[in-house]
C-alpha positions as CSV (number, residue, x, y, z in Angstrom):
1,X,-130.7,-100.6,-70.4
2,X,-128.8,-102.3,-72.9
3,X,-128.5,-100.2,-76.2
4,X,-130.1,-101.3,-79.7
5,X,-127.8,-102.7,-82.3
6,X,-128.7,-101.4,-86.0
7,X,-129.8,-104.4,-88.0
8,X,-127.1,-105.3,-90.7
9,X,-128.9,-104.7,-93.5
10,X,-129.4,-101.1,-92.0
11,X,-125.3,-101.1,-91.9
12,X,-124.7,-102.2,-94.9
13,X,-126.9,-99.6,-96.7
14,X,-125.1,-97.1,-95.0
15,X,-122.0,-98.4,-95.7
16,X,-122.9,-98.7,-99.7
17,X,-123.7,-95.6,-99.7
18,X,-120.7,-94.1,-98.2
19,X,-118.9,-96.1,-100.9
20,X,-120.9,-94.4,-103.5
21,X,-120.1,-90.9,-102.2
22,X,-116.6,-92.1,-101.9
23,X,-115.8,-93.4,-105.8
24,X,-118.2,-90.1,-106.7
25,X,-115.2,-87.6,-105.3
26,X,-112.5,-89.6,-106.4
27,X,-114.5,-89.9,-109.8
28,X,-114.5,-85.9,-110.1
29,X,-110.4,-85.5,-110.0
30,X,-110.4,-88.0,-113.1
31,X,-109.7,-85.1,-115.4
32,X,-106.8,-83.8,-113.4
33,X,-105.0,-87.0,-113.5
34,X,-105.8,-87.4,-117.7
35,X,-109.2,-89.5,-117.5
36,X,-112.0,-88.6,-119.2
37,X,-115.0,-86.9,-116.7
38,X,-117.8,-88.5,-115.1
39,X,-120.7,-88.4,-117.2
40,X,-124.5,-89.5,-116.5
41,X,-123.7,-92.9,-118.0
42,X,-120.5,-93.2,-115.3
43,X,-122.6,-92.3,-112.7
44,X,-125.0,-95.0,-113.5
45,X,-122.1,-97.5,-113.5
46,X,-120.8,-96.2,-110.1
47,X,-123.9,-96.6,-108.7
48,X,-124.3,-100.3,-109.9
49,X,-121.2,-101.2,-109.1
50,X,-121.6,-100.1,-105.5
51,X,-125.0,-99.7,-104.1
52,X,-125.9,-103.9,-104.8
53,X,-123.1,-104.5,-101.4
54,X,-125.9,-103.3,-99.6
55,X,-127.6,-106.6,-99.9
56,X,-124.0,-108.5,-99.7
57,X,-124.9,-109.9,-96.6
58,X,-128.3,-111.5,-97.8
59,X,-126.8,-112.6,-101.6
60,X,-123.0,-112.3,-101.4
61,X,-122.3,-114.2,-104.3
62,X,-124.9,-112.6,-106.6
63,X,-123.8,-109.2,-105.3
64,X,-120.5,-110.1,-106.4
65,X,-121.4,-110.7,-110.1
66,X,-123.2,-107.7,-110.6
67,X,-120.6,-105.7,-109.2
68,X,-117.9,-107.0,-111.1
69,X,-120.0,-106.5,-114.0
70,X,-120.7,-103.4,-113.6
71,X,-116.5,-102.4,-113.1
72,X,-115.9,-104.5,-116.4
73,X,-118.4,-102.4,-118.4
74,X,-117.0,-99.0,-116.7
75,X,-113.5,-99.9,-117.2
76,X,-114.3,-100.6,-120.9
77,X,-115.9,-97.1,-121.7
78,X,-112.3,-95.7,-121.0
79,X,-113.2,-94.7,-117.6
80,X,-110.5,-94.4,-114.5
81,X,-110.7,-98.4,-113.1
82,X,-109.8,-97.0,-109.3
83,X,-112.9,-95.5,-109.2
84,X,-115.2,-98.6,-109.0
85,X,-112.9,-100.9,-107.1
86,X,-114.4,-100.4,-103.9
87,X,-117.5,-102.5,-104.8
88,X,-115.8,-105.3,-105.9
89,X,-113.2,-105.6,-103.1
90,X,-115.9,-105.0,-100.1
91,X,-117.9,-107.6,-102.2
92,X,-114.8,-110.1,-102.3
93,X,-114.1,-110.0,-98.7
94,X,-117.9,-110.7,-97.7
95,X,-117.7,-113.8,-99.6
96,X,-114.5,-114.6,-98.3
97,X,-116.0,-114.3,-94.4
98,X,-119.2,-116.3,-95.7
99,X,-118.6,-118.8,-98.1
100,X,-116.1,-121.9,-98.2
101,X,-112.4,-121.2,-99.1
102,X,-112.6,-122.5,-103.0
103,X,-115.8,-120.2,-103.7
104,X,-113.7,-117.5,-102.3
105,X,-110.2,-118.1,-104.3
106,X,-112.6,-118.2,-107.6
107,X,-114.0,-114.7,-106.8
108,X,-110.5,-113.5,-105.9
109,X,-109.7,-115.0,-109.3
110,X,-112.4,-113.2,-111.5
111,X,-111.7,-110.1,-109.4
112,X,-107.7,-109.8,-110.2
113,X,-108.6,-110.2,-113.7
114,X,-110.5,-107.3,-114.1
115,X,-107.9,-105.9,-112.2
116,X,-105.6,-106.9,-115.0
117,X,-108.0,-106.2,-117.6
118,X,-108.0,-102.5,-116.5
119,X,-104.2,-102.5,-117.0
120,X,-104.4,-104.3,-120.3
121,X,-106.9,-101.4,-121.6
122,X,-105.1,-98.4,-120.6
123,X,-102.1,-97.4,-122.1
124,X,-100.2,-95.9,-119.2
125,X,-99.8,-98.7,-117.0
126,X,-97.3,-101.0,-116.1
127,X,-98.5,-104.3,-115.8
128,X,-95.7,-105.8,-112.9
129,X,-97.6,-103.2,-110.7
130,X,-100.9,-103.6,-111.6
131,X,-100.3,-107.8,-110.9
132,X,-98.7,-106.3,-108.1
133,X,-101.7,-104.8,-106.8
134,X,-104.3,-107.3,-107.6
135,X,-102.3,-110.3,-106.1
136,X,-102.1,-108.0,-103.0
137,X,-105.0,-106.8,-102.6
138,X,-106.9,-110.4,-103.6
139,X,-104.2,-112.3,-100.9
140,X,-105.9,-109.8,-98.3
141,X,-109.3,-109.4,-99.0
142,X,-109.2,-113.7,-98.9
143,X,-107.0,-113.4,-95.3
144,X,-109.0,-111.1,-93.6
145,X,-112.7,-112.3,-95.2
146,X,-111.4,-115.9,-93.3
147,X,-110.2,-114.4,-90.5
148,X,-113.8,-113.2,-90.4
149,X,-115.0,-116.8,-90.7
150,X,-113.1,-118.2,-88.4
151,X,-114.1,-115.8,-85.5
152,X,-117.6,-116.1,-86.0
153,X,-117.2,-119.9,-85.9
154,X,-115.3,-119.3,-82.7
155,X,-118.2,-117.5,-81.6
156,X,-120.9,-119.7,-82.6
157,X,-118.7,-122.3,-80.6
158,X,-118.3,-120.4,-77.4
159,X,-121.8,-119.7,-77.1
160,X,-122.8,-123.5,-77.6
161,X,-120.4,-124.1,-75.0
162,X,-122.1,-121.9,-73.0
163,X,-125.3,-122.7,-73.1
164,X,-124.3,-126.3,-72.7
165,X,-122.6,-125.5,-69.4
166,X,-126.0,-123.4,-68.5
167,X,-127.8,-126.5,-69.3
168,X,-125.3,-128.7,-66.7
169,X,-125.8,-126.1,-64.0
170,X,-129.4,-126.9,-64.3
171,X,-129.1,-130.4,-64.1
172,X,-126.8,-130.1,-60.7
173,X,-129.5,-127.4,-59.6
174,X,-132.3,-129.9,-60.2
175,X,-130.0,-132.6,-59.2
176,X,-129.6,-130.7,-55.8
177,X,-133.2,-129.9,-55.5
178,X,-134.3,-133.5,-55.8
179,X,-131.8,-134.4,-52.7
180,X,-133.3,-132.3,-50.4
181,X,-137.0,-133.3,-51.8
182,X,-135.6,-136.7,-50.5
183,X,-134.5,-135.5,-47.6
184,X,-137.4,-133.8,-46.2
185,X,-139.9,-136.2,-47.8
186,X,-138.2,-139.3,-47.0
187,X,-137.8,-138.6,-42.9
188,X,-140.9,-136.9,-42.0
189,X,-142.7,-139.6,-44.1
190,X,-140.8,-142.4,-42.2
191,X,-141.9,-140.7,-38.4
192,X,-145.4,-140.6,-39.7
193,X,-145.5,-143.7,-41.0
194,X,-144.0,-145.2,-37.8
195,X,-146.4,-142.8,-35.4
196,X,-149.6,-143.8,-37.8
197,X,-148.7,-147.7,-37.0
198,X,-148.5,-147.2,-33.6
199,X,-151.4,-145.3,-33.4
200,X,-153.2,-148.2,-35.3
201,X,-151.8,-150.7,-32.6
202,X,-152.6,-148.6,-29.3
203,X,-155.7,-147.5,-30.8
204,X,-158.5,-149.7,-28.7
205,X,-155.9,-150.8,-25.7
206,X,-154.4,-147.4,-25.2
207,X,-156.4,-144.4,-26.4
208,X,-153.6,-141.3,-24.9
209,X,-150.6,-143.2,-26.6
210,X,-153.1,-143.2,-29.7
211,X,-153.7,-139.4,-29.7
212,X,-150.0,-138.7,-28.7
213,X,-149.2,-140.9,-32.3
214,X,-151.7,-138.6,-33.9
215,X,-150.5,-135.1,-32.6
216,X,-147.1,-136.2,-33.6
217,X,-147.9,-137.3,-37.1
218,X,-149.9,-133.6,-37.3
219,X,-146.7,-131.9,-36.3
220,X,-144.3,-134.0,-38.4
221,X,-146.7,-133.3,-41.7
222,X,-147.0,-129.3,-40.9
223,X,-142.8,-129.4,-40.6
224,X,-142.7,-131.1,-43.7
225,X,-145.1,-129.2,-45.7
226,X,-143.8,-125.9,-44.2
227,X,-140.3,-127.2,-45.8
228,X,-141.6,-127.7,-48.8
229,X,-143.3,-124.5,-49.2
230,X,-140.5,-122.8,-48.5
231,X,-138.4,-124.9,-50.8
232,X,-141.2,-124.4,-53.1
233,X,-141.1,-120.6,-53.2
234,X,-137.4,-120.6,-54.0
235,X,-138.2,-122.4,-57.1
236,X,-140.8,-119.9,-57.9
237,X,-139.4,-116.5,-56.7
238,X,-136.6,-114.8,-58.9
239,X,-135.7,-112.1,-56.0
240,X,-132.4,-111.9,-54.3
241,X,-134.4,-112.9,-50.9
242,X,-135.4,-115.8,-52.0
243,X,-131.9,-118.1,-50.8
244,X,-133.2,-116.6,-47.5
245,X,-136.1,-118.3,-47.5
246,X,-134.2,-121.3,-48.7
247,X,-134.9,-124.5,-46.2
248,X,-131.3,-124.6,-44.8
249,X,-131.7,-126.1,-41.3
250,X,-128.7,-125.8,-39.3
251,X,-127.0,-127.5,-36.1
252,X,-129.2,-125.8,-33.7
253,X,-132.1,-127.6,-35.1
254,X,-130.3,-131.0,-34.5
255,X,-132.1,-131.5,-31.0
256,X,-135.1,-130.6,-32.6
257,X,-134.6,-134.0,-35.1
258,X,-133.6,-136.0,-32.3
259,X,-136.4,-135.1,-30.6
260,X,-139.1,-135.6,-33.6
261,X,-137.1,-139.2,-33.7
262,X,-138.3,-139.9,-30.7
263,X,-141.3,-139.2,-30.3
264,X,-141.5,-141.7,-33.3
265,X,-140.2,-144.5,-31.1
266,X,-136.7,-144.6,-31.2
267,X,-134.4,-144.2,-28.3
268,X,-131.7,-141.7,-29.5
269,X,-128.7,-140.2,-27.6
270,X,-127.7,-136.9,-28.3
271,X,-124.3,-134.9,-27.3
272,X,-122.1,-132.2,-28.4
273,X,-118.5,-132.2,-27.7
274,X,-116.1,-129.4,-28.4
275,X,-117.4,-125.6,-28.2
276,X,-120.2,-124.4,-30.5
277,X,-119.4,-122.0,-33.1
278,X,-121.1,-120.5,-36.1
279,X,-120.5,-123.1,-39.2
280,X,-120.4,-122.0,-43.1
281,X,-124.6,-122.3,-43.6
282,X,-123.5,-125.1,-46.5
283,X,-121.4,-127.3,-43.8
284,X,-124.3,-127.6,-41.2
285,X,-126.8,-127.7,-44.4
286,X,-124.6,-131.1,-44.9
287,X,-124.0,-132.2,-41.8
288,X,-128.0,-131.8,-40.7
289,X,-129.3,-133.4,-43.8
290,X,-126.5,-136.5,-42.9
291,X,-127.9,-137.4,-39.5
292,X,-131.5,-137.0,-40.8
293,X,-130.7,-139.5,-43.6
294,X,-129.1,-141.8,-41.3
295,X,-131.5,-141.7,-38.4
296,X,-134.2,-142.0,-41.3
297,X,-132.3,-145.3,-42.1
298,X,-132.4,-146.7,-38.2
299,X,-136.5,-145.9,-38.4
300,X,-136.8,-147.8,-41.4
301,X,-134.4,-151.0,-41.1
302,X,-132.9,-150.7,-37.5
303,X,-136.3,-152.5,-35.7
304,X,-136.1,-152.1,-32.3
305,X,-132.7,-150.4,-32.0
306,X,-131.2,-147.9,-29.9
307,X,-129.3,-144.9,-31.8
308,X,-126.2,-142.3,-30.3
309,X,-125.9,-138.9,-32.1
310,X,-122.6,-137.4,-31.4
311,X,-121.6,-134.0,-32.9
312,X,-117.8,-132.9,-32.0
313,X,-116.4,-129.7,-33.3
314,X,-112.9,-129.8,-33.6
315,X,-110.2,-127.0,-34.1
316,X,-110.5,-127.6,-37.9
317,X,-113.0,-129.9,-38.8
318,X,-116.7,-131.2,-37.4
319,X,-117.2,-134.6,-36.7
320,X,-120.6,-136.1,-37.0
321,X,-121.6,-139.8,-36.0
322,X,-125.1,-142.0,-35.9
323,X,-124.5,-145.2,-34.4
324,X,-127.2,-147.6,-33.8
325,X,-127.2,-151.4,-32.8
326,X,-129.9,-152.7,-34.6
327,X,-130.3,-154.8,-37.9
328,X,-129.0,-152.3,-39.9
329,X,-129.5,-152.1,-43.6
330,X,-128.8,-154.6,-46.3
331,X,-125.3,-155.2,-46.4
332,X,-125.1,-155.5,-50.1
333,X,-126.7,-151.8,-50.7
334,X,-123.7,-150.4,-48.7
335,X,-121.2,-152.1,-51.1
336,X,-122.7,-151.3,-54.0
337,X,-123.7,-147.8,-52.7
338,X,-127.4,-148.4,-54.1
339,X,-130.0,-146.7,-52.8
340,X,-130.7,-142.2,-52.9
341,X,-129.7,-142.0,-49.3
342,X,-126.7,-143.1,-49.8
343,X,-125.4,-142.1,-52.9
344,X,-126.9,-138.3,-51.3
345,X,-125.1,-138.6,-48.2
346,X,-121.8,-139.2,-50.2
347,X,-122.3,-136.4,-52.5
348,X,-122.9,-134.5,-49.9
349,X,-119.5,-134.8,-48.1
350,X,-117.9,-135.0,-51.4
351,X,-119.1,-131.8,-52.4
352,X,-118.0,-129.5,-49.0
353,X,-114.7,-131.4,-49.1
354,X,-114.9,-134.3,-46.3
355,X,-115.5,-137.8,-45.8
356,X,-118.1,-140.4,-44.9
357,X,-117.7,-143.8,-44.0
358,X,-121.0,-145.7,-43.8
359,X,-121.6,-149.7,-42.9
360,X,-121.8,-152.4,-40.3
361,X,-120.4,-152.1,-36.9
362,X,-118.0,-154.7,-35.8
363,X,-120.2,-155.3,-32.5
364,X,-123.3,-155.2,-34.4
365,X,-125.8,-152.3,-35.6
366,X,-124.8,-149.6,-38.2
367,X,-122.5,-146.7,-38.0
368,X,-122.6,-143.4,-40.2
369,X,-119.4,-141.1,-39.7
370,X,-119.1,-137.6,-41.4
371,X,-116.3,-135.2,-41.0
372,X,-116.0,-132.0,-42.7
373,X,-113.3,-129.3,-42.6
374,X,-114.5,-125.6,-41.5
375,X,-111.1,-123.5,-42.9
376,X,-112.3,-120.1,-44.1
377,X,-111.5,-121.2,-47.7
378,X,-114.1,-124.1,-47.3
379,X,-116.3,-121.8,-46.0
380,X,-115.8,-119.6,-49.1
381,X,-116.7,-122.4,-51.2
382,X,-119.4,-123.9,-49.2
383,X,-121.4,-120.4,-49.7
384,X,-120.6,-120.0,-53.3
385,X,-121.9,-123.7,-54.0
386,X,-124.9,-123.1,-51.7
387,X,-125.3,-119.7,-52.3
């Protein structure tokens, strides 16, 4: 539990008060040093001329006058000037931290001339020192009361900053969230909507093909609404088990997809070439949501197409490829890179450090090729950025 800060006003009180006590003892060895004792009437004017800093912060300027003020009238009733000089100088340096640099100089002005004044009206003093002293003690008061300004305007600043890099990281995070929205949405949508036309077709002529259609569009819906839930309760949740619930499939799932593809009237080929090995969760997050996107893409423009899946893990790097040798897209979205699919799968590999080349096979159809590296330091990343 974080500790309560007193509120300034609370401070400053406190701190006006130990000023008080403070000119109060040095106003009681006067006498020893040949200045007359304080009387009621000098403890009035200490009190005046010290207790008003408690609202410095609130009225610095105001403050300022009445302290000053008050000094002027003590030092003119023969009193020793030291002993109300703390007022005036705590006073100075708040309106030096608070108020623009001319304001400031003009206080520090009005307060070395009471300084000088007190020299003027007592006999003993040497006037070089007592300059001395005011053009000292003004010149720091000014410094350190700016000082004080600037840091809190260094402060103000890195907070902004802050809060404006907060607000970025919720525009990736959202920016994120919408990708996979697409993701899920956009391919289980596409098998339904292909499974729900062939159902429509086969209906009368074929009734088992029909009801096949139908218990694939009832499977393909519960996977995407159970995705969605999940994603769903990530958003909502604010316990450290949520990013387990997080829908991250992985590459075991891939002949799942395939198979879900499908049943939604593609022919799709899948193989794996290299040896299997565990992936960082953000790499096969990638590399899964790349060949849903693409084979979402053959099931929407391909027409009647044949597709090849091929997944190779390599010493350092995974290789993923969906070629198909149908229509293909529009040529001029893959040049211009229009389109959420695209522009997601790009990010994607962008973001875990690979590549993707995406566009018309010489021979005809469409090819999408991802590779990704898998180095530990990737891996590192790929869990902090998905983490």
């Amino acid at each position: 539990m974080r500790p309560r800060t007193p509120p300034p006003l609370a401070v400053d009180t406190l701190i006006a008060c130990m000023t008080v006590v403070t000119a109060v003892l040095l106003g009681r060895e006067s006498p020893t040093l040949g200045w007359p004792p304080l009387d009621a009437r000098a403890y009035a004017l200490v009190g005046l001329a010290h207790l008003p800093t408690a609202l410095r912060g609130r009225w610095p300027l105001q403050v300022f006058a009445v302290v000053q003020c008050a000094s002027i009238v003590y030092i003119s009733f023969g009193y020793w000037p030291v002993v109300c000089s703390f007022g005036s100088m705590l006073a100075l340096y708040t309106v030096a931290s608070v108020r623009p640099v001319r304001i400031a100089v003009g206080c520090a002005v009005c307060m070395a001339g009471t300084w000088l004044y007190g020299g003027l009206v007592t006999a003993r003093s040497s006037m070089p020192s007592v300059a001395m002293q005011a053009l000292l003690y003004c010149t720091v008061l000014l410094w350190f009361g700016h000082l004080a300004q600037r840091s809190g305007e260094l402060t103000r600043r890195l907070r902004a900053e802050q809060a404006e890099r907060a607000r970025r990281a919720v525009a990736e995070e959202r920016g994120r969230i919408a990708r996979e929205l697409h993701d899920v949405v956009a391919h289980h949508m596409s098998v339904i909507s292909v499974q729900a036309g062939l159902a429509r077709f086969v209906f009368e002529s074929d009734p088992g093909k029909a009801r096949g259609a139908l218990g694939a569009i009832a499977d393909t819906s519960g996977e995407a609404l159970e995705e969605l839930r999940r994603m769903l309760q990530v958003l909502r949740d604010q316990d450290p088990e949520a990013a387990e619930r997080a829908p991250m499939p992985t590459l075991e799932r891939l002949a799942e997809l395939v198979e879900r593809v499908r049943s939604g009237g593609l022919s799709v080929a899948y193989t794996v070439e290299g040896e299997p090995r565990p992936l960082p969760p953000g790499v096969e997050l990638c590399a899964y949501r790349v060949v849903q996107e693409a084979l979402t893409n053959v099931l929407k423009h391909a027409g009647h197409a044949h597709a090849r899946v091929l997944l190779r893990y390599g010493p350092h790097e995974l290789t993923v490829s969906v070629l198909d040798d149908g229509e293909g897209v529009n040529p001029d979205r893959v040049r211009t890179g229009a389109g959420h699919g695209l522009i997601g799968m790009r990010e994607r590999a962008k973001l875990y450090g690979g590549t993707i080349g995406v566009g018309p096979r010489s021979e005809g159809g469409f090819a999408v090729e991802l590779t990704l590296p898998t180095s530990a330091a990737l891996a590192r990343r790929g869990d902090d950025r998905t983490g």
